[in-house]
Residue frames relative to the residue before (quaternion, step in Angstrom):
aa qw qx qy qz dx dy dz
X 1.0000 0.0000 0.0000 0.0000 0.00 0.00 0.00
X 0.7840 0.3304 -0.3934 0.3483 3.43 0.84 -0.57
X 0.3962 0.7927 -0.3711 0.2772 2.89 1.71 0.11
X 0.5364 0.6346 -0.0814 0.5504 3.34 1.36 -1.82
X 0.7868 0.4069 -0.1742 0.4301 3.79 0.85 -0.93
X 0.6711 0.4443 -0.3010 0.5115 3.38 1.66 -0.18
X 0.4306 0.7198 -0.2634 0.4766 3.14 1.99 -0.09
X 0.6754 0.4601 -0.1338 0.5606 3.48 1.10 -1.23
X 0.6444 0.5142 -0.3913 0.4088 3.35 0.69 -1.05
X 0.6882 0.5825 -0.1775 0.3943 3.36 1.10 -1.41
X 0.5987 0.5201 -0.2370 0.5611 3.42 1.14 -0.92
X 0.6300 0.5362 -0.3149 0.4652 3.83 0.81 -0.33
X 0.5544 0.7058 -0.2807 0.3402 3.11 1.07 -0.99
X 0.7636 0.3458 0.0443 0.5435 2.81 0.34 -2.37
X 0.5524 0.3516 -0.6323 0.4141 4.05 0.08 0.02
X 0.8842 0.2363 -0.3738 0.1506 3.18 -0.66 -0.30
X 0.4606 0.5460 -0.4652 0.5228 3.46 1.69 0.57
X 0.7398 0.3272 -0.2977 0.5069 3.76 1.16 -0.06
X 0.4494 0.5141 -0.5790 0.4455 3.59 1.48 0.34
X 0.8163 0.4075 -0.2798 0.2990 3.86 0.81 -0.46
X 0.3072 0.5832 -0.5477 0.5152 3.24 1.30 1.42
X 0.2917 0.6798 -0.6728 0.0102 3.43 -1.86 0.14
X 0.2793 -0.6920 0.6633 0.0562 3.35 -1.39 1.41
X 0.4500 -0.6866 0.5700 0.0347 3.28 -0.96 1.20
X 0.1740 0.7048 -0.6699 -0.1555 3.80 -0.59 0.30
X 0.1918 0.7240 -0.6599 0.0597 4.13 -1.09 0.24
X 0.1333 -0.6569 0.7390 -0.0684 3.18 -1.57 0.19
X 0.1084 -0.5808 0.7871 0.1771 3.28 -2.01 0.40
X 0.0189 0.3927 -0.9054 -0.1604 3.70 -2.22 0.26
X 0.1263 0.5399 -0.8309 0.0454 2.33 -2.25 0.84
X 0.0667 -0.7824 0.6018 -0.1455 3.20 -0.71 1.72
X 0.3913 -0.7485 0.5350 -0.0190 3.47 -1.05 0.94
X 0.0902 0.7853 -0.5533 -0.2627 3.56 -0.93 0.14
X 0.2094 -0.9002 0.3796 -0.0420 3.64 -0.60 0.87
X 0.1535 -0.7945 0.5456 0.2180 3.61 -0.94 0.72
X 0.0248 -0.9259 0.3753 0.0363 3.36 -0.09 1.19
X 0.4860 -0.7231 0.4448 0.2076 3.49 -0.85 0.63
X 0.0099 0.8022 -0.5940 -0.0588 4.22 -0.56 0.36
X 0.7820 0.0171 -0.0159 0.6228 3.50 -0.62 0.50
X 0.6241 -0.3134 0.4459 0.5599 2.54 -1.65 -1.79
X 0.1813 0.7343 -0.6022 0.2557 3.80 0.45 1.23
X 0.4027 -0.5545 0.5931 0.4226 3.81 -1.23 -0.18
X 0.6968 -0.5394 0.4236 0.2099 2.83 -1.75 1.07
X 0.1679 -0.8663 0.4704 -0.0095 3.73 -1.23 1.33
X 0.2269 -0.8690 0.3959 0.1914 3.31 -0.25 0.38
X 0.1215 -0.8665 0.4583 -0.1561 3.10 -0.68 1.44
X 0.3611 -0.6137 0.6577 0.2459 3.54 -1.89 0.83
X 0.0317 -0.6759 0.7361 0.0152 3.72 -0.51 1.04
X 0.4594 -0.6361 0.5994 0.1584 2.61 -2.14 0.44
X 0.2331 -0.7830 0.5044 0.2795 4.07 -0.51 0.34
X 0.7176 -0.3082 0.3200 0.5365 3.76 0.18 0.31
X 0.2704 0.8386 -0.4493 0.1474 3.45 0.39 0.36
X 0.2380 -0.9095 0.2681 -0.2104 3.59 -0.39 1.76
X 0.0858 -0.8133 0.5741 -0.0395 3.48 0.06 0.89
X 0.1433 0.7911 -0.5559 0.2111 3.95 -1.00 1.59
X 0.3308 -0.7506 0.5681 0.0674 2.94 -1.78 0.77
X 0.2321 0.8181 -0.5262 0.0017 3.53 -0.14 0.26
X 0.1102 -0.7316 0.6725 0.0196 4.00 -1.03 0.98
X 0.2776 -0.6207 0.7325 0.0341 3.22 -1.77 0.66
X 0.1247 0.7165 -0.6843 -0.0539 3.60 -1.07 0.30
X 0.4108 -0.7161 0.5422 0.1567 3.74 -1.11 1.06
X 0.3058 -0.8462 0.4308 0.0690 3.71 -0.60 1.41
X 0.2964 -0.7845 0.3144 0.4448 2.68 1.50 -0.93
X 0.7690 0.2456 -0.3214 0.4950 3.20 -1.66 0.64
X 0.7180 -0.4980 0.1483 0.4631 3.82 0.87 1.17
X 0.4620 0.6965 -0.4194 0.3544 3.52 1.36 -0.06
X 0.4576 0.7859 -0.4153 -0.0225 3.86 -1.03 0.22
X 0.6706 -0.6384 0.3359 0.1729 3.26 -1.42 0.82
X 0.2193 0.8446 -0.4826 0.0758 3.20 -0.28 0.19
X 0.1539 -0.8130 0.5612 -0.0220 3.58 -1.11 0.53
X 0.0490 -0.8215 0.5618 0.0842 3.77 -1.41 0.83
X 0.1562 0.8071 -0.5689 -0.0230 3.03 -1.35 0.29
X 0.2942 -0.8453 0.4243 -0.1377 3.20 -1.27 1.77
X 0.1780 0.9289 -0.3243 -0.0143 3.04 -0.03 0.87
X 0.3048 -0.7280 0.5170 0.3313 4.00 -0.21 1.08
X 0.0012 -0.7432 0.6664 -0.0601 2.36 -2.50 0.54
X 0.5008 -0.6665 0.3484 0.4284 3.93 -0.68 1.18
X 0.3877 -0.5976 0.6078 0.3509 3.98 -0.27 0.21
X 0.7235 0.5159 -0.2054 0.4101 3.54 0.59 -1.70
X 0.9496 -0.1509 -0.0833 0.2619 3.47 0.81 -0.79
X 0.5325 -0.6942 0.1509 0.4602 3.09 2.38 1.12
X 0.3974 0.6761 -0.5153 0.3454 3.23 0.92 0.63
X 0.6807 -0.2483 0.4165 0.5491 3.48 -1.67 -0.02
X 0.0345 -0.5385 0.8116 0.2242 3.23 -2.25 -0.32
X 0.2256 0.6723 -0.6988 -0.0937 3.93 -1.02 0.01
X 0.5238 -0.5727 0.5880 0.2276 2.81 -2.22 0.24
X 0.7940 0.0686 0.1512 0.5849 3.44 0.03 0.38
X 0.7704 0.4912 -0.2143 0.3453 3.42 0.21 -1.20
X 0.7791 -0.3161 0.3129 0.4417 4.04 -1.08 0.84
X 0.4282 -0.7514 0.3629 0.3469 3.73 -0.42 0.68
X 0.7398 0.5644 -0.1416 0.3377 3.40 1.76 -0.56
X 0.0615 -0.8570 0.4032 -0.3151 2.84 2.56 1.17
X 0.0180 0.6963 -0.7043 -0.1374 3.17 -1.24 0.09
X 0.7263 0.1115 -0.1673 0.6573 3.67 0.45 -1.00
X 0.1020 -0.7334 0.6595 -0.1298 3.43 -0.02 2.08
X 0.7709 0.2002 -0.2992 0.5254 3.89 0.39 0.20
X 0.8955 0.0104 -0.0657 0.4401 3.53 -0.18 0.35
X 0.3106 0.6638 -0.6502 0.2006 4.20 -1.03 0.57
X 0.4085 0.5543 -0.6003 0.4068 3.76 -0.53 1.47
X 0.6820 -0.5287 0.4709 -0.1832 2.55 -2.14 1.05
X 0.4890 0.7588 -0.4124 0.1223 3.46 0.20 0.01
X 0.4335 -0.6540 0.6123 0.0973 3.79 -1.97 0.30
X 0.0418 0.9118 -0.3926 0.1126 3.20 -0.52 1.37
X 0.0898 0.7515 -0.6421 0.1221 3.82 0.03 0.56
X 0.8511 -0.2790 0.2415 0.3736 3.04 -2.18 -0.45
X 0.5840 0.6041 -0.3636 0.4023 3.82 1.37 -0.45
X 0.5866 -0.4332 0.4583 0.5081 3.22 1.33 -0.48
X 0.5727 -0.5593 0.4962 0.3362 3.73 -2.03 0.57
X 0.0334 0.5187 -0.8356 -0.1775 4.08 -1.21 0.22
X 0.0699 0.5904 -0.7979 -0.1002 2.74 -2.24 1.02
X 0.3661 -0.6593 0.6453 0.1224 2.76 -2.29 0.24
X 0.7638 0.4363 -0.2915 0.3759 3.64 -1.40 0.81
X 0.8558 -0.3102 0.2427 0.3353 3.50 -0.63 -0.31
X 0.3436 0.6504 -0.6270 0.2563 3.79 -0.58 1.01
X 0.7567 -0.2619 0.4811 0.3570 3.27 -2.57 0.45
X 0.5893 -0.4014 0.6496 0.2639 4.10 -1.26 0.51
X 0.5381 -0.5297 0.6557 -0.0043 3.50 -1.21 1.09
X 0.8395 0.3139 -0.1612 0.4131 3.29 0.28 -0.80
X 0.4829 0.5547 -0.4240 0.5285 3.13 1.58 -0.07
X 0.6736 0.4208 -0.3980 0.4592 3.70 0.31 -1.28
X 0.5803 0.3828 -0.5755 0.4307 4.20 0.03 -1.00
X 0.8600 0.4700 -0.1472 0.1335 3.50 0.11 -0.79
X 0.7347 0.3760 -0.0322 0.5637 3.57 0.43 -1.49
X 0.8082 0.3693 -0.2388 0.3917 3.28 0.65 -1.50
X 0.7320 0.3285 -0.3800 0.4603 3.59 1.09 -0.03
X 0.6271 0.4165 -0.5179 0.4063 3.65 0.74 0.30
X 0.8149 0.1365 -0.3109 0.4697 3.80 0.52 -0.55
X 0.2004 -0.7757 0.5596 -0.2123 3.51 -0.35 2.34
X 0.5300 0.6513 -0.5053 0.1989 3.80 -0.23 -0.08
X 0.7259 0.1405 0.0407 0.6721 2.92 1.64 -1.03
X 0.4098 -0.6679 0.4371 0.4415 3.83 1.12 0.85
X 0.6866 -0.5270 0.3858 0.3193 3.56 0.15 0.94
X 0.5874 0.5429 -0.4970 0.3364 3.30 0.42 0.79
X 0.8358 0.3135 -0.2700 0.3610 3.51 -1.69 0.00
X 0.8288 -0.2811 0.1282 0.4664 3.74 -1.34 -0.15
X 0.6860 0.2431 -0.3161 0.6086 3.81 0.91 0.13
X 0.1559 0.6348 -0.6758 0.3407 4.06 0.71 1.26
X 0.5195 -0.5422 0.4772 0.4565 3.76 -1.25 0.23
X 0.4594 -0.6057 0.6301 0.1584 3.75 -1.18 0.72
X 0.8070 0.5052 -0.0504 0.3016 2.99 0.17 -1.08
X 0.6516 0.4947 -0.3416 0.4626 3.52 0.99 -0.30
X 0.6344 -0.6258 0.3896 0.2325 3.55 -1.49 0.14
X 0.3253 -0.8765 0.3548 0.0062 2.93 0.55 1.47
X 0.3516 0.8093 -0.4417 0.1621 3.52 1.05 -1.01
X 0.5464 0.7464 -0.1809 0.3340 3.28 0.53 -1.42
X 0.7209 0.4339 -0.2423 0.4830 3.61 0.54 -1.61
X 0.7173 0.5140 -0.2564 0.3944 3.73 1.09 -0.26
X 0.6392 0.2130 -0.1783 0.7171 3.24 1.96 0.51
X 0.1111 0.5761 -0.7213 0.3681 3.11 0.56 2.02
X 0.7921 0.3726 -0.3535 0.3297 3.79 -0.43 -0.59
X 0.8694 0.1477 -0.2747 0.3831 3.03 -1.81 0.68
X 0.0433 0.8230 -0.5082 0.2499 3.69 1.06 1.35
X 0.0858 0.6269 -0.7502 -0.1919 3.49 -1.40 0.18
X 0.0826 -0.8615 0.5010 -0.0038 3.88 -0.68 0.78
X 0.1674 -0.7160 0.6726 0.0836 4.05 -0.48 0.90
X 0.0521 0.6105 -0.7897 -0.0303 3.52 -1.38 0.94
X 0.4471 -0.6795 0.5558 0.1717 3.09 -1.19 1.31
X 0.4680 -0.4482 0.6118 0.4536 3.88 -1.37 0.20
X 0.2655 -0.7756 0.5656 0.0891 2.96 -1.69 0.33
X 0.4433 -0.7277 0.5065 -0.1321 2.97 -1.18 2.37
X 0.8153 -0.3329 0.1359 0.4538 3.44 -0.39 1.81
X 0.7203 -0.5208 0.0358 0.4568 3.38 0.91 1.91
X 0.6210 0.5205 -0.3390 0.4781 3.61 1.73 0.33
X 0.1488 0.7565 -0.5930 0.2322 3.30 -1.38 1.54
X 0.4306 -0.8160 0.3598 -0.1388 3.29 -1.21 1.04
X 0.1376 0.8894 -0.4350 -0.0294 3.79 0.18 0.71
X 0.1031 -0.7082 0.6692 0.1999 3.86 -0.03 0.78
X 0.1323 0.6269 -0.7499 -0.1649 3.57 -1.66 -0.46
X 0.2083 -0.6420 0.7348 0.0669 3.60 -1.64 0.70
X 0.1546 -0.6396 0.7505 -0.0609 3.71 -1.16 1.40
X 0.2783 -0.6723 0.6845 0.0454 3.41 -1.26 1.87
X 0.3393 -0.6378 0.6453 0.2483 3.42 -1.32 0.97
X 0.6390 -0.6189 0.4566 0.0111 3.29 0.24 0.36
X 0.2495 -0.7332 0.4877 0.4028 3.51 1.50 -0.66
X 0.3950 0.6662 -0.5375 0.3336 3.92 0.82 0.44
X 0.5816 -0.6556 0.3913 0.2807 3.25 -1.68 0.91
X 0.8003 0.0872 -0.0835 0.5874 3.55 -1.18 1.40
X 0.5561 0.5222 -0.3549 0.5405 3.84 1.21 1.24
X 0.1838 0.8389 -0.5049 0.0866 3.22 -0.17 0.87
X 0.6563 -0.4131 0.4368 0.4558 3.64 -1.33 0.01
X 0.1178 0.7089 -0.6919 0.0696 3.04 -1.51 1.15
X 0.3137 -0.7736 0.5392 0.1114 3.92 -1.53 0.76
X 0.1503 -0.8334 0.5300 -0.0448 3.34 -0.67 0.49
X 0.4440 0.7774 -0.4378 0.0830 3.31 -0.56 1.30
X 0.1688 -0.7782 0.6048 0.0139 3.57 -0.99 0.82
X 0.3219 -0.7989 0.5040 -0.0640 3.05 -2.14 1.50
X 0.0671 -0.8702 0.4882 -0.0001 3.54 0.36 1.13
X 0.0222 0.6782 -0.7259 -0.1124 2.92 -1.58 0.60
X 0.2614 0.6773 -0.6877 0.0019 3.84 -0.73 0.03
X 0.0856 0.5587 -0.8170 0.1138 3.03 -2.03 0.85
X 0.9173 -0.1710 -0.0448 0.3569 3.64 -1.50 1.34
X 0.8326 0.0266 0.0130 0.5531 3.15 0.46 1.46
X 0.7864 0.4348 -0.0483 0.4360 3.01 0.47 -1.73
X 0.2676 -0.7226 0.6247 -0.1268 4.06 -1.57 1.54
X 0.1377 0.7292 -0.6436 0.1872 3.27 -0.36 0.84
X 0.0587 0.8034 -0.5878 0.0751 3.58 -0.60 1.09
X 0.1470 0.7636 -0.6265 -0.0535 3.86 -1.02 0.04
X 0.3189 -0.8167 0.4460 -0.1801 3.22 -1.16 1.59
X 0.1951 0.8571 -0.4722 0.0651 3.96 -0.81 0.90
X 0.0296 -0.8944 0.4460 0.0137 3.03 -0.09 1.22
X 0.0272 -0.8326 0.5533 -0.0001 3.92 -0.89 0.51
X 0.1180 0.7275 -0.6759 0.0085 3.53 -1.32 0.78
X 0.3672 -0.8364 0.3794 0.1475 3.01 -0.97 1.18
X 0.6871 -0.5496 0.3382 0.3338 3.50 -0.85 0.37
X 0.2631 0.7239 -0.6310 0.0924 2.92 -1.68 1.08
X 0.5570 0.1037 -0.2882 0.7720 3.78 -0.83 0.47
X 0.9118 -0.2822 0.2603 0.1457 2.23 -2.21 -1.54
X 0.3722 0.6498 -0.4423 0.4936 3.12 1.91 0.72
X 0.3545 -0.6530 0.6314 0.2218 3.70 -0.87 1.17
X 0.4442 -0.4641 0.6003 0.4763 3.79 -1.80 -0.40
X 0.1517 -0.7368 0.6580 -0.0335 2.65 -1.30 1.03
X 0.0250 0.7886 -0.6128 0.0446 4.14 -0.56 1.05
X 0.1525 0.8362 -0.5166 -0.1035 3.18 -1.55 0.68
X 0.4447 -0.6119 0.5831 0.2963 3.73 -0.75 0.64
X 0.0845 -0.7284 0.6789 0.0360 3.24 -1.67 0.76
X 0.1487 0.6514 -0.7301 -0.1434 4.00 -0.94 -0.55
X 0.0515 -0.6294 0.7751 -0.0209 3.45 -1.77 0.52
X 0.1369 -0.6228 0.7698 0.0278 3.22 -1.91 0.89
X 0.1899 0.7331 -0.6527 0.0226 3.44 -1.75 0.01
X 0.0407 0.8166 -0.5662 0.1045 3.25 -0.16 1.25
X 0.1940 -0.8484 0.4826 0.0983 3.69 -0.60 0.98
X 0.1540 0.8421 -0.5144 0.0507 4.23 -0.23 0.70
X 0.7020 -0.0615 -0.1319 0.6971 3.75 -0.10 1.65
X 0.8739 -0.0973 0.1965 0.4338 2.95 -1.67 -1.05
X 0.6313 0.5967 -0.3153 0.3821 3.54 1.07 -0.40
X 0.3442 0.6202 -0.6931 0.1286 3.93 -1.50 0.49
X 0.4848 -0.6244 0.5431 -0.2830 1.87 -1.53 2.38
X 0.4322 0.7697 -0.4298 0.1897 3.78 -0.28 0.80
X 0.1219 0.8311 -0.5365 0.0814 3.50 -1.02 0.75
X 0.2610 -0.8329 0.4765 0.1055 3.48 -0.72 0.43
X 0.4189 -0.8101 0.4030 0.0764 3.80 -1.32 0.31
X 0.1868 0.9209 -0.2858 0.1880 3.70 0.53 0.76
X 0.0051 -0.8519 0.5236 -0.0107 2.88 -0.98 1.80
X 0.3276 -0.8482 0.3987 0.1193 3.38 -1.04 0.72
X 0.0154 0.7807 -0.6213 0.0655 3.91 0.17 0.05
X 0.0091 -0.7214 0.6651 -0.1928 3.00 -0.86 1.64
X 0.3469 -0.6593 0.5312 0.4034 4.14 -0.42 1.19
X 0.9162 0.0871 -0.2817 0.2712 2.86 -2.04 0.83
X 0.7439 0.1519 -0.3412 0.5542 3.56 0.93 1.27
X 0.7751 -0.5081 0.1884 0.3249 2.84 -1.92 0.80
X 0.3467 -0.6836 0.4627 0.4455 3.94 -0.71 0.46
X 0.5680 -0.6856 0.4516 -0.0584 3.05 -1.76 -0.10
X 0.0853 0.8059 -0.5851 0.0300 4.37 0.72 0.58
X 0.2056 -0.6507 0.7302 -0.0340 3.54 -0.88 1.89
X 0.1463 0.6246 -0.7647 0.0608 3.95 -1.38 0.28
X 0.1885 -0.5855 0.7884 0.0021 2.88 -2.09 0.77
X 0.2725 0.6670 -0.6592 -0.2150 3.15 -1.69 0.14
X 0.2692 -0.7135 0.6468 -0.0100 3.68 -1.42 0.61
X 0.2774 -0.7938 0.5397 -0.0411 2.88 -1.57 1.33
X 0.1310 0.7925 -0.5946 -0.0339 3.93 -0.20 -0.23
X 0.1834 -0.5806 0.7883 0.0889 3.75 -1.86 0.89
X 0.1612 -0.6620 0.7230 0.1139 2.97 -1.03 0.44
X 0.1561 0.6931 -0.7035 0.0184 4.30 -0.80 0.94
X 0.8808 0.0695 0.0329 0.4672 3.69 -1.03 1.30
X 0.8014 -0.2056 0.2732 0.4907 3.58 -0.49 -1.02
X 0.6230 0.6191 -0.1546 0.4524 3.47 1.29 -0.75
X 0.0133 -0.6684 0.7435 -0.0157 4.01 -0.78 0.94
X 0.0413 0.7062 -0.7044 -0.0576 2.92 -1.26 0.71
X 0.2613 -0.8508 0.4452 -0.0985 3.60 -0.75 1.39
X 0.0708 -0.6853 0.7230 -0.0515 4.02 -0.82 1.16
X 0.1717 0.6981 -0.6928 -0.0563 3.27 -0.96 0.70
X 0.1531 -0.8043 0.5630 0.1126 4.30 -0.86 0.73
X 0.1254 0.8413 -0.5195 0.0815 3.68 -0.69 0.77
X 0.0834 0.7603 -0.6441 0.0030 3.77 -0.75 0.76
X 0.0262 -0.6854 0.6863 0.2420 3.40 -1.88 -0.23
X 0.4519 -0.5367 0.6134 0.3625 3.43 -1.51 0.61
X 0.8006 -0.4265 0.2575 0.3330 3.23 -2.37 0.74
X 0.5545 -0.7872 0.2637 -0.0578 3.02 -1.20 1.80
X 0.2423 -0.8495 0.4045 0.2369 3.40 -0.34 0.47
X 0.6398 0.5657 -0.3720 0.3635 3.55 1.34 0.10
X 0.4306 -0.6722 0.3564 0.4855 3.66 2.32 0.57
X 0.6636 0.5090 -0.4784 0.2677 3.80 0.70 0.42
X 0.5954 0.2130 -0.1470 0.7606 3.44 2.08 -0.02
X 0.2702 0.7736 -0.5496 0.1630 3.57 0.12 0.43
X 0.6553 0.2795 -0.3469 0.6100 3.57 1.11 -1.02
X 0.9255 -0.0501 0.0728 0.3683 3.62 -1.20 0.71
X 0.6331 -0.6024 0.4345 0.2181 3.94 0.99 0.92
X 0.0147 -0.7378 0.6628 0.1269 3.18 -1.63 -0.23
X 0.4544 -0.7168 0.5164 0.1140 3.13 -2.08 0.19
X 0.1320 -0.7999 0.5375 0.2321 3.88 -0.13 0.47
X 0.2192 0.7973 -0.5276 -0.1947 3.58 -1.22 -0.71
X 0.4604 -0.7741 0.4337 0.0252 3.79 -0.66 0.95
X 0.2924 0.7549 -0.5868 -0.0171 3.59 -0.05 0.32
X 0.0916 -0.7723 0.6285 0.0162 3.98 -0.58 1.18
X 0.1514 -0.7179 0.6771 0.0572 2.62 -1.95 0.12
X 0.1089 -0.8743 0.4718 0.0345 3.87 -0.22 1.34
X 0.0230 -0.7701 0.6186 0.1540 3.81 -0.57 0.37
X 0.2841 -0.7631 0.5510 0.1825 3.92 -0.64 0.90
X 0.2333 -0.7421 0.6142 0.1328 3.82 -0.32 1.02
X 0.7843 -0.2757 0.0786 0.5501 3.59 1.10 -0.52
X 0.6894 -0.5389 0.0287 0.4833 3.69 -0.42 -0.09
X 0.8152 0.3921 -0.2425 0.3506 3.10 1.51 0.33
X 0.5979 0.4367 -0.2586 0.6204 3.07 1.84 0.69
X 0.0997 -0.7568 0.6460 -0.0015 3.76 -0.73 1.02
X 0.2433 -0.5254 0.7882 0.2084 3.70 -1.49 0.18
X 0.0269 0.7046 -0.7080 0.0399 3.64 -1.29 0.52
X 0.1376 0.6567 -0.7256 -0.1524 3.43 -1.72 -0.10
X 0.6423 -0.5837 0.4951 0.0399 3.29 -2.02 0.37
X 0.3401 0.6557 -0.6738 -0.0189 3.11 -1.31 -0.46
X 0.1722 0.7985 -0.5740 0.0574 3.71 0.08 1.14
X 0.0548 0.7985 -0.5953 -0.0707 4.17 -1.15 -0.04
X 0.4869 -0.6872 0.5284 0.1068 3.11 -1.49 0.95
X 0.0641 -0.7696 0.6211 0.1335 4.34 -0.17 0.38
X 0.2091 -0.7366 0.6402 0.0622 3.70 -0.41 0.79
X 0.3706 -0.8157 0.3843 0.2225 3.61 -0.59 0.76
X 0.5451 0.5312 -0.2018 0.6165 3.27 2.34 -0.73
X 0.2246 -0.7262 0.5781 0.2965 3.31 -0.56 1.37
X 0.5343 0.6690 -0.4284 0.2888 4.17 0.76 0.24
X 0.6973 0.4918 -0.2310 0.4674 3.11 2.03 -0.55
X 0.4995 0.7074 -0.2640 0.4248 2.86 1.85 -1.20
X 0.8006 0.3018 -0.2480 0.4545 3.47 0.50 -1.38
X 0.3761 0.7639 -0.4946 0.1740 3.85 1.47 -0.35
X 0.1455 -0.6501 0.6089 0.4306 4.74 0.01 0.36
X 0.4779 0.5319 -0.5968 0.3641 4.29 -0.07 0.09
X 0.6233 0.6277 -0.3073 0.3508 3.96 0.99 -0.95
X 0.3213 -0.6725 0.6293 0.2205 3.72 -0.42 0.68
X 0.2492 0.7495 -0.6099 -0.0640 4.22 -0.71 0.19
X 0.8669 -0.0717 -0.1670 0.4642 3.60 0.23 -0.08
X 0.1145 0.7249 -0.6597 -0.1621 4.20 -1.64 -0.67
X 0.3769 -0.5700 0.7152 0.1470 3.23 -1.51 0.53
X 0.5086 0.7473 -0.4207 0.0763 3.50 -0.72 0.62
X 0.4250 -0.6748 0.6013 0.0500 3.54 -1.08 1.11
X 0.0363 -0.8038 0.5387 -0.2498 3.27 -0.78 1.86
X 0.1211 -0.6095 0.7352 0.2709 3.48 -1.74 0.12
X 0.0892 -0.6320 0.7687 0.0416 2.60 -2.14 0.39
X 0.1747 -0.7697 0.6139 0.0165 3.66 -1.15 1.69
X 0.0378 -0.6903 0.7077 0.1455 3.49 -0.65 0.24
X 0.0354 0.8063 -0.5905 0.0049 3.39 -1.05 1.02
């Protein structure tokens, strides 16, 4: 009996230090069919994938405002269940996201692997119709960044009358053609309204130059209406710099978004627009079956400014295409 009674006692204990864990599994596919356009090639029709994503994320309460918590992200082709990575060894698995972090009233430190900060204040909330992703993703921004997602330590501050703050610092590690890079972005939002400013740097090594860029972003939603667009410069040593902008629109009537998003940069300094820049533009269309499934279609195209790039068949320039998208 007392045996049975130290059993119970014990079992009391621990439920409610293990009622205040939970692991999260979710995921989005969003897949797309698409007539797409390459160079000067005839037009092809394709199953694309949109960023499509399988994840785990858990929280455990420490008490006294303290807690744990952990992510992990992992891409994947929709079209044909392969890997996706960013940059990263093809035999990645959690190619978009694996860190750690502690959080209380000081705010969250994390460790390990995530997407640039400065991308979300930015890119990802001005070019929305399709959460930036697949063959109508912006083109055109400075990407650099996605290649100094690993080995991160990152502070997001709490946030103080709609102001907050996220620095992160990626160690190269002394690996080859891997260097230190920083990341940081400034939010404000209150009623509707997004204000964001952004700087990002890695430093040189081998044959990777330093490369820095400056960002601002607005979004301000009012009724059916949001309005958003952002500003970006780049300056990479030993070529010419670079000013990238976007802006984007969305109505929203009933179940129905209907989306324009316009974006160009003048001649480039990362040698993928250098002769003569380019221009993107987006017209969508979303229907919301419920809050976690949409039908959508496209019609999005790239204008290269070099007829050498324009006619290049490696060159994405336009697709028409009509898609789902599940968030589960």
């Amino acid at each position: 009996m007392k045996k049975i009674a130290l059993v119970a006692a014990l079992a009391a204990v621990a439920a409610p230090a293990f009622a205040q864990s939970s692991v999260t599994l979710w995921g989005r596919l969003n897949t797309s069919v698409e007539s797409q356009k390459f160079g000067n090639n005839d037009r092809i029709t394709a199953v694309q994938n949109n960023s499509s994503r399988l994840g785990f994320r858990g929280t455990e309460d420490l008490g006294g405002g303290l807690k744990a918590s952990f992510n992990l992200e992992h891409g994947f082709a929709s079209d044909t269940g392969t890997i996706q990575t960013f940059g990263s060894p093809s035999n990645t698995f959690w190619s978009r996201q694996a860190n750690v972090e502690l959080s209380g009233s000081f705010g969250t430190v994390r460790l390990g692997s995530w997407f640039p900060d400065s991308y979300f204040s930015t890119v990802d909330r001005t070019s929305n119709h399709n959460h930036d992703t697949g063959t109508s993703s912006d083109a055109l921004f400075s990407d650099f960044g996605f290649a100094r997602r690993t080995n991160k330590v990152g502070y997001f501050s709490p946030s103080f009358e709609g102001f907050s703050f996220i620095v992160s610092a990626h160690a190269g590690e002394g690996a080859a053609n891997d260097s230190r890079a920083f990341d940081l972005s400034a939010n404000y939002e209150v009623a509707g309204l997004h204000v964001a400013a952004t700087y990002a740097e890695a430093d040189a090594v081998g044959a990777w130059a330093k490369h820095k860029t400056f960002g601002l972003e607005s979004d301000y939603a009012f009724g059916p209406f949001l309005v958003t667009g952002y500003y970006q410069r780049e300056e990479v040593d030993g070529f010419k710099s670079r000013d990238i902008g976007r802006l984007s629109a969305m109505y929203t009537l009933g179940q129905s978004e209907f989306h324009v998003n316009v974006g160009g940069t003048r001649s480039g300094s990362d040698g993928t627009f250098k002769n003569g820049g380019a221009s993107q533009w987006t017209l969508g269309y979303n229907y919301n079956l419920s809050k976690r499934t949409k039908v959508y279609g496209f019609y999005t195209s790239i204008d290269y400014k070099d007829p050498v790039q324009s006619a290049n068949p490696a060159n994405f320039k336009s697709s028409l295409a009509v898609g789902i998208r599940h968030n589960f």
